[in-house]
C-alpha positions as CSV (number, residue, x, y, z in Angstrom):
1,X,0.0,0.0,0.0
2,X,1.3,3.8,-1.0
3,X,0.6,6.3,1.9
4,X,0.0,9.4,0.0
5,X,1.2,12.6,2.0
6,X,-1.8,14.5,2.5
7,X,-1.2,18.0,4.0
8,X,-3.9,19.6,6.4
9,X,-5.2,23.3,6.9
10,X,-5.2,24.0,10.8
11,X,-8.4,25.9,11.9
12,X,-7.3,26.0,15.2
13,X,-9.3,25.8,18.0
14,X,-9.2,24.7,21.9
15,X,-5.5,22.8,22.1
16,X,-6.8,20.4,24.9
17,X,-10.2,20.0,22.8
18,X,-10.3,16.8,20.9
19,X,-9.2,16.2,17.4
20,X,-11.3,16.6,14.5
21,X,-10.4,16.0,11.0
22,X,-11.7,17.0,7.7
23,X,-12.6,15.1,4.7
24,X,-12.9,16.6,0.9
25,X,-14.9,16.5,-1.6
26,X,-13.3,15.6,-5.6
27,X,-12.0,19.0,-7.2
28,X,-12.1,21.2,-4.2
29,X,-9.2,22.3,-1.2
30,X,-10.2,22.6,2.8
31,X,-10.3,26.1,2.9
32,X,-13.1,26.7,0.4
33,X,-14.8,23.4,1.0
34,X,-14.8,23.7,5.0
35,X,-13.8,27.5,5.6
36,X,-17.0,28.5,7.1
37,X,-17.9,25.3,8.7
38,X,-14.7,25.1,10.3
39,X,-14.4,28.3,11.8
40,X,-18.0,27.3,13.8
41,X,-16.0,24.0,14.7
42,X,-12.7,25.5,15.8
43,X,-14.7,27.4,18.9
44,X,-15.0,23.8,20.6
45,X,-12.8,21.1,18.4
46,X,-9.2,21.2,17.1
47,X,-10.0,21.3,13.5
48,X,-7.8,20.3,10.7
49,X,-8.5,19.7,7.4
50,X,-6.7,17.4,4.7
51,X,-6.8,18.0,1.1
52,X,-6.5,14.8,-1.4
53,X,-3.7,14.4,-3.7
54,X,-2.9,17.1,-6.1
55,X,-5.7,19.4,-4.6
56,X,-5.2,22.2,-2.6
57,X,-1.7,21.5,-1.0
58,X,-0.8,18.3,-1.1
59,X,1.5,17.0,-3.6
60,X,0.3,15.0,-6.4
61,X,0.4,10.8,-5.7
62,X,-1.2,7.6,-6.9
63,X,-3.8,6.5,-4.6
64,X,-7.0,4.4,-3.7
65,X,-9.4,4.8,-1.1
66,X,-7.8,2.7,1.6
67,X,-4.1,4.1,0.7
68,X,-6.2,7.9,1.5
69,X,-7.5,6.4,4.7
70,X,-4.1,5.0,5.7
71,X,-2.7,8.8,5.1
72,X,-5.2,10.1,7.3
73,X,-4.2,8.2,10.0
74,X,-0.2,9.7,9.5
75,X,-2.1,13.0,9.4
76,X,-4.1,12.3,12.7
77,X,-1.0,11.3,14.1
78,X,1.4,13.8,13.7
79,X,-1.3,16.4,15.0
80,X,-1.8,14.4,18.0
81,X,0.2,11.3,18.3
82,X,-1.8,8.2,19.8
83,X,-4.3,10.3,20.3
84,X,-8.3,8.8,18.7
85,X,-10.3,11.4,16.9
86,X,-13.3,12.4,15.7
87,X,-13.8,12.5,11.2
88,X,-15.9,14.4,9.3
89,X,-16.3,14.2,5.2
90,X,-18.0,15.2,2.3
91,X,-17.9,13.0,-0.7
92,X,-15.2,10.8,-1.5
93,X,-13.6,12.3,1.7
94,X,-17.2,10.5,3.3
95,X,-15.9,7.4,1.5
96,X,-12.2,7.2,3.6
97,X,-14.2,7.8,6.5
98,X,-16.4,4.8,6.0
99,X,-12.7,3.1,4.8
100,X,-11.4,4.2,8.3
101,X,-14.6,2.8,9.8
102,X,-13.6,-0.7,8.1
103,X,-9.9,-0.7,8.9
104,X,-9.1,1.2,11.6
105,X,-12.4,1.4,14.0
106,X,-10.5,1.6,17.1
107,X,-9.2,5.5,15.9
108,X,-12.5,7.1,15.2
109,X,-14.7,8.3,17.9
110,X,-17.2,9.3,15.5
111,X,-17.6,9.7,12.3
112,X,-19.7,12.2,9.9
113,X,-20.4,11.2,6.6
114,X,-21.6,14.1,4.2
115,X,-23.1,13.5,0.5
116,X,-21.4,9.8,0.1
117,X,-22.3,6.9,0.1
118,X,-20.6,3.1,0.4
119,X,-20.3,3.1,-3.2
120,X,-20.9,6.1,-5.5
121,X,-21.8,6.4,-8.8
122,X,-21.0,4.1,-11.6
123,X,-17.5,2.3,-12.4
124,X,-18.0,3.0,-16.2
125,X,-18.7,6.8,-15.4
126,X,-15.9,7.0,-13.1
127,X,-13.4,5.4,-15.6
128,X,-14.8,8.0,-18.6
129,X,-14.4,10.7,-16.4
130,X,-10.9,10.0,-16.1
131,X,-10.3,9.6,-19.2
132,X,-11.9,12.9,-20.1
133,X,-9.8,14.5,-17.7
134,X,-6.6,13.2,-19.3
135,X,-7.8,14.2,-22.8
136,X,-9.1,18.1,-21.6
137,X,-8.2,18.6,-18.3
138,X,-10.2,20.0,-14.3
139,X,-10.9,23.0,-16.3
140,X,-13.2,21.4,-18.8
141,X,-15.3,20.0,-15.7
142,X,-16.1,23.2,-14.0
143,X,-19.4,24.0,-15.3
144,X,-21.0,20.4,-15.3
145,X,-19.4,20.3,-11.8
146,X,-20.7,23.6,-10.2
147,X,-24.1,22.0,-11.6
148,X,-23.4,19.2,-9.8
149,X,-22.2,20.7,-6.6
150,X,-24.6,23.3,-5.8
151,X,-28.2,24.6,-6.0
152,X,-29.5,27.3,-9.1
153,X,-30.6,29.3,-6.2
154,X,-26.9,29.3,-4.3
155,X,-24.8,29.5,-7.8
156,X,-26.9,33.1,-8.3
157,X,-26.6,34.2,-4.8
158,X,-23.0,33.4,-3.8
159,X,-21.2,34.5,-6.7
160,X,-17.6,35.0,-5.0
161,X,-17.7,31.3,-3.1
162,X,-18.9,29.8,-6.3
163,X,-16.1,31.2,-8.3
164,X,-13.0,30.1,-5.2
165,X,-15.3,26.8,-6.2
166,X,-14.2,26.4,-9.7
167,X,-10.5,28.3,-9.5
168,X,-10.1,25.4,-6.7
169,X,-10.7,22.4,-9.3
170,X,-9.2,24.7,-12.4
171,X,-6.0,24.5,-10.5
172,X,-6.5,20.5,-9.3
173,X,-3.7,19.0,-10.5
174,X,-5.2,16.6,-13.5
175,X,-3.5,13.1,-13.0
176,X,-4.5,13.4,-9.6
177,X,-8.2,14.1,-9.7
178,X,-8.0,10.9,-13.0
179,X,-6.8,8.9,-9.6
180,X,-9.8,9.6,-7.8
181,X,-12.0,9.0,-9.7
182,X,-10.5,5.6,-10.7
183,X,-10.4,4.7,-7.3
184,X,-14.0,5.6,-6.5
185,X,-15.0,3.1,-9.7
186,X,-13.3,0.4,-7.0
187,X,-14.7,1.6,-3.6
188,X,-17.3,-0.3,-2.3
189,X,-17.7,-1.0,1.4
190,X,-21.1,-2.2,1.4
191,X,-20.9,-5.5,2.7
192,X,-19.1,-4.0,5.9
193,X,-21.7,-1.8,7.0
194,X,-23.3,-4.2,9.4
195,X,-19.9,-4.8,11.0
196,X,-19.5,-0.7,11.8
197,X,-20.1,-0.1,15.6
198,X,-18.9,3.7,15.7
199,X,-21.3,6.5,16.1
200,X,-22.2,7.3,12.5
201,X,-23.8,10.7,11.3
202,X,-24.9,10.4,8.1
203,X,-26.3,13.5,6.3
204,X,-27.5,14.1,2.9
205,X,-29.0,17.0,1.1
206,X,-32.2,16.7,-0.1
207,X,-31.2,18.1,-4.0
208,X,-28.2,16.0,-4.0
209,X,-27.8,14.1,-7.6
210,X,-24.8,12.5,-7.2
211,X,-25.4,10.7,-3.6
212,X,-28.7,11.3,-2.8
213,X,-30.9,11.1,0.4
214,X,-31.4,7.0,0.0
215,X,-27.3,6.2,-0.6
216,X,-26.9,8.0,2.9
217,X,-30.2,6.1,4.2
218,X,-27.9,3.2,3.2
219,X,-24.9,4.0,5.6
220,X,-27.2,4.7,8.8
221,X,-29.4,2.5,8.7
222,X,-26.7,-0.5,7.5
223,X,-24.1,0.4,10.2
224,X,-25.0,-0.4,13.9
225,X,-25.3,2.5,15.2
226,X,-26.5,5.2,12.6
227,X,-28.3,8.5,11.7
228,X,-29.5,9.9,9.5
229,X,-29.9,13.9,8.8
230,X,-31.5,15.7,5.5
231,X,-30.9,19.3,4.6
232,X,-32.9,20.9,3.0
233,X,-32.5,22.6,-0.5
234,X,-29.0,21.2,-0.2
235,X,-27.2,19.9,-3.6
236,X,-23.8,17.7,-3.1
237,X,-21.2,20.4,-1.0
238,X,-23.2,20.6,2.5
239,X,-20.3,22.3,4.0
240,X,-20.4,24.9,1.5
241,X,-24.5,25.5,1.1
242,X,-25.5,25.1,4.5
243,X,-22.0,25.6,7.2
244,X,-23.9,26.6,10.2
245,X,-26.5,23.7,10.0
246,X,-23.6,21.6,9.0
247,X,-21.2,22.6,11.9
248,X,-23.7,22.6,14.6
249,X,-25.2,18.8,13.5
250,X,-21.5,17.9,13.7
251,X,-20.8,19.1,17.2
252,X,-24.4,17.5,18.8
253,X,-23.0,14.4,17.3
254,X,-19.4,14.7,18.6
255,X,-19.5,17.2,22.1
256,X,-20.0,15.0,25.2
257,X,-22.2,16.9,27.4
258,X,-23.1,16.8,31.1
259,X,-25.8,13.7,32.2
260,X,-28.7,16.4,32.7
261,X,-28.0,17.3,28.9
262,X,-27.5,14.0,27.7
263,X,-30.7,12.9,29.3
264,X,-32.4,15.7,28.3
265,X,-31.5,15.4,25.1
266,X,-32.1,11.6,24.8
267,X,-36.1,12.9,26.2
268,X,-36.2,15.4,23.9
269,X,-35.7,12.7,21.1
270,X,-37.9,9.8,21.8
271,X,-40.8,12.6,22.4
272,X,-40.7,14.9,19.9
273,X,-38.2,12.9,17.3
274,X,-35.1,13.2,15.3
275,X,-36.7,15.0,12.6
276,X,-38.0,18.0,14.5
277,X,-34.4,17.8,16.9
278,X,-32.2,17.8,14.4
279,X,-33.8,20.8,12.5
280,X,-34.2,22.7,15.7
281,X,-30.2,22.0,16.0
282,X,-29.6,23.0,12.4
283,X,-31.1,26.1,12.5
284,X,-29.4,27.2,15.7
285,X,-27.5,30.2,15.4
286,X,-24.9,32.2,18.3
287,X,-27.8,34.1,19.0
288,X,-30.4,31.1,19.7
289,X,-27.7,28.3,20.5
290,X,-27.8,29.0,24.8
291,X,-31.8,28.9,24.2
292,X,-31.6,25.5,22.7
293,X,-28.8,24.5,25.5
294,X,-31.7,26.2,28.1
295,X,-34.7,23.6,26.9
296,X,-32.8,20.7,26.8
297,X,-31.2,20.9,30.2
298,X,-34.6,22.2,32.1
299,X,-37.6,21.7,30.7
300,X,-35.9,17.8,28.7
301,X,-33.1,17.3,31.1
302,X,-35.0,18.2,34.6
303,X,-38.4,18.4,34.4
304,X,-39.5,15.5,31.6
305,X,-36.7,13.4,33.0
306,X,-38.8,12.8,36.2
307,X,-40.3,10.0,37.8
308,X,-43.5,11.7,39.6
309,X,-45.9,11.5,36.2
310,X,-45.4,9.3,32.9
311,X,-45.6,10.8,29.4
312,X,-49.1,10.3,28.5
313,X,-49.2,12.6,31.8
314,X,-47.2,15.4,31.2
315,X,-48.0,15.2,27.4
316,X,-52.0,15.6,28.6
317,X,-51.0,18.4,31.3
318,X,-48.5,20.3,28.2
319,X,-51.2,20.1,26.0
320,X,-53.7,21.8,28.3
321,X,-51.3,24.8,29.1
322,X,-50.6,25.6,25.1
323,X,-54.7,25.6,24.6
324,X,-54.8,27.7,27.6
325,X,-51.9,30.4,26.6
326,X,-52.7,30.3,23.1
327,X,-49.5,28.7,22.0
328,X,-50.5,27.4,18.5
329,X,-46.9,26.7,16.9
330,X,-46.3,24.7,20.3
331,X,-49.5,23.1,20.4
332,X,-48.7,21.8,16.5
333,X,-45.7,19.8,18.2
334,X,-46.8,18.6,21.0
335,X,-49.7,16.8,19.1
336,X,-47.4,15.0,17.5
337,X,-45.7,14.7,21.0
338,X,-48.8,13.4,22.6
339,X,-49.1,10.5,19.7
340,X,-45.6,9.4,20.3
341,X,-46.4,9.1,24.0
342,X,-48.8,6.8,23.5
343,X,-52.0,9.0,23.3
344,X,-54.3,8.2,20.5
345,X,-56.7,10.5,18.7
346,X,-60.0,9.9,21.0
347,X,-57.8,10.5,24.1
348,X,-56.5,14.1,22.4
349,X,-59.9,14.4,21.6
350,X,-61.2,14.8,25.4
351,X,-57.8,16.8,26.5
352,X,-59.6,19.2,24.1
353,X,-63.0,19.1,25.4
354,X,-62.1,19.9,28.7
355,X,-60.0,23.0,28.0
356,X,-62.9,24.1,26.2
357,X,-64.4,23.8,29.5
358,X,-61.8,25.0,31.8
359,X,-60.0,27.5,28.9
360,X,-62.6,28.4,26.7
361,X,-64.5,27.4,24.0
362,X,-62.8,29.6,21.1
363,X,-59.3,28.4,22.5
364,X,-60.8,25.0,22.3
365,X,-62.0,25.7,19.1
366,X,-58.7,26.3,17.3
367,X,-57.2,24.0,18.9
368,X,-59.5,21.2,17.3
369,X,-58.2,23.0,13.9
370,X,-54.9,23.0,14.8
371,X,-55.2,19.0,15.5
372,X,-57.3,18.2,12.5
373,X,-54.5,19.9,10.4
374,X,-52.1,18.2,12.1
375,X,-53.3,14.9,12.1
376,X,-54.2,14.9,8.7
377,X,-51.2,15.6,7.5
378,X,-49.0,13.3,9.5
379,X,-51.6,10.7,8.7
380,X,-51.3,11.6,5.3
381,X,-47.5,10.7,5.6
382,X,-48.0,6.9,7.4
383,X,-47.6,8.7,10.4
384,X,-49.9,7.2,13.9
C-alpha cells in the first residue's frame, strides 16, 4: 500500500479540545470546501483539514481509497500522536471515513459522513471521467461540476464562493483528480456496514444528484449505530451550502455533554423525534444556540426526566397549558408529541373538550383545527 502525503489546513481551536479531521470532496481544497464550517468548529474542536492528492496543497500521488485512509491516520497522528479522533467528510472524503470505519475502528470516535455513500456512482462513469480529464483537463469539468455541486438558487446568490469553487478544481492537478475517480469506480464498502459499531452521522442533502438522500439512508441504517440527517435545499457540498447547520449537527453528534444534557437530550428525542431535533439543532444560530442549550437541560433534562408522572401525563398536562396560553406553533408539536407518548386521537380528543371547559370554547376551538390539520397531515405521511 502507497501512503499518500496529504497535508492539512489547521483551523485551530481549543488545544486540549479533541481532534477533529476533515474530509474533501473531488475537485475542491479545505479552505473553500470547509472555511466557514470550520471556523464554527474550531470554537469547541481542534480542526484540521486534509486536502486529497494534487488538490489544494498536497503533492500529487497515486492512490486508492484505503491508501487515502491510511494517510489520514499519518495526518491524525502527527497532529496528536496516539491520540483517537473524531472525522468528518464530504464525498469521497465520506468514502475514507467509512474506509477508516472498516480498517481502523479503534481511531475514530465518530464519524460524519456528508453526500457519500458506500459506493458512489457508476465504475464505467468513473473510468470516462478519467479519461476525459486526461484528454481536456479539471478545467473542462467546471461547469457540469458547479451543476453538480450546488443549487440554481446558491450559484446566483453566492457569486464569489462559487467562483473560489471552480478556481479550486481549475488549479486540481489533473492526474491526480484521473486517480480519484478511478479509485471511486473500486470503492465499495457495502458489505461492511453491518460490521461498523462507531457512532455514525450520516447526512444528505435533499437536491443531492450524485449521492442522494437514499445512498446515505444506506450507511445509517446498515451500520450499527446510525443517523440519519436531510438538509434541505441542499445539492452535493453541504459544508459549503448550508455551514452553520452543517457545523452545529457535527458538534451534537461529537460534544459529550453533562448527564442532565445528555438525558435531556435523549427525552427530547424519543418525544418529539429526530426530525424535529435535528432541524431545531440546524437552524441554531450564536444568537439562539444557549436557548436550545436552556430547553434541553430544564424543561428535557430536569423536568420530563422525572419520575412523579409518565408521558401520556405530562403530554396531557402540556397540552392543556398551550390551549390555555394560546401557543399554537407549540401546540402543533406537541400533538405529535402526545401521539408518540402513547396518546391516541380519541384521548386528544377529550384533553380538548375539557380546556374548552376550563380554557374556553374559542381556545378549544382552534385547537380542534390545529389538531385536524395536524393529524391529517401526519396521517397523510404513514404517520400514527
Amino acid at each position: 500500500m502507497s501512503v499518500p502525503q496529504l497535508v492539512g489546513t489547521d483551523f485551530g481551536g481549543p488545544q486540549d479540545a479533541d481532534l477533529l479531521l476533515l474530509g474533501p470532496s473531488l475537485g475542491t481544497s479545505a479552505t473553500v470546501l470547509w472555511g466557514a464550517a470550520a471556523e464554527q468548529l474550531a470554537r469547541h474542536l481542534r480542526v484540521v483539514a486534509w486536502d486529497l492528492p494534487g488538490h489544494g496543497r498536497s503533492p500529487a500521488d497515486t492512490f486508492r481509497i484505503p491508501d487515502l485512509a491510511a494517510g489520514v491516520l499519518a495526518l491524525a497522528g502527527q497532529v496528536a500522536p496516539g491520540a483517537s479522533f473524531h472525522y468528518a467528510g464530504n464525498s469521497i472524503g465520506g468514502a475514507v471515513g467509512l474506509q477508516l470505519l472498516v480498517d481502523a475502528p479503534e481511531r475514530l470516535r465518530s464519524a460524519t459522513l456528508l453526500c457519500t455513500g458506500a459506493t458512489i456512482g457508476r465504475a464505467e462513469d468513473w473510468i470516462a471521467r478519467a479519461a476525459t480529464v486526461r484528454a481536456t483537463g479539471t478545467s473542462a469539468l467546471i461547469e457540469a461540476s458547479l451543476q453538480r455541486w450546488l443549487t440554481a438558487g446558491f450559484l446566483e446568490r453566492k457569486r464569489e464562493l462559487t467562483a473560489a469553487l471552480a478556481d479550486a478544481l481549475g488549479r486540481t492537478d489533473d492526474e491526480s483528480y484521473a486517480q480519484a475517480c478511478e479509485a471511486l469506480a473500486h470503492f465499495d464498502v457495502a458489505a461492511a456496514l453491518p460490521n461498523i459499531s462507531t457512532p455514525v452521522l450520516a447526512i444528505a442533502g435533499s437536491e443531492d444528484i450524485a449521492t442522494p438522500p437514499e445512498s446515505l439512508r444506506r450507511i445509517s441504517s446498515g451500520v450499527k449505530n446510525g443517523r440519519l440527517v436531510i438538509l434541505d435545499s441542499v445539492a452535493h457540498l453541504a459544508p459549503v451550502e448550508s455551514p452553520s447547520a452543517t457545523a452545529n449537527l457535527i458538534l451534537d453528534h461529537v460534544l459529550v455533554r453533562d448527564p442532565v444534557y445528555t438525558a435531556g437530550m435523549s427525552v427530547r428525542r424519543d418525544v418529539l423525534g429526530d426530525k424535529h431535533v435535528d432541524a431545531a439543532i440546524a437552524r441554531s444560530t450564536e444568537f439562539t444556540a444557549d436557548f436550545q442549550e436552556l430547553i434541553t437541560r430544564y424543561a428535557w433534562g430536569t423536568i420530563w426526566t422525572r419520575d412523579g408522572l409518565d408521558r401520556r401525563s405530562r403530554s396531557i398536562v402540556t397540552l392543556t397549558a398551550l390551549v390555555a396560553r394560546g401557543h399554537h406553533e407549540e401546540l402543533a408539536m406537541h400533538l405529535r408529541a402526545a401521539r408518540r407518548n402513547g396518546l391516541s386521537s380519541n384521548e386528544i380528543k377529550e384533553v380538548l373538550l375539557q380546556t374548552a371547559i376550563y380554557c374556553g370554547v374559542p381556545d378549544a376551538n382552534t385547537a380542534f383545527r390545529i389538531a385536524t390539520e395536524v393529524f391529517a397531515e401526519d396521517d397523510g405521511k404513514g404517520g400514527s
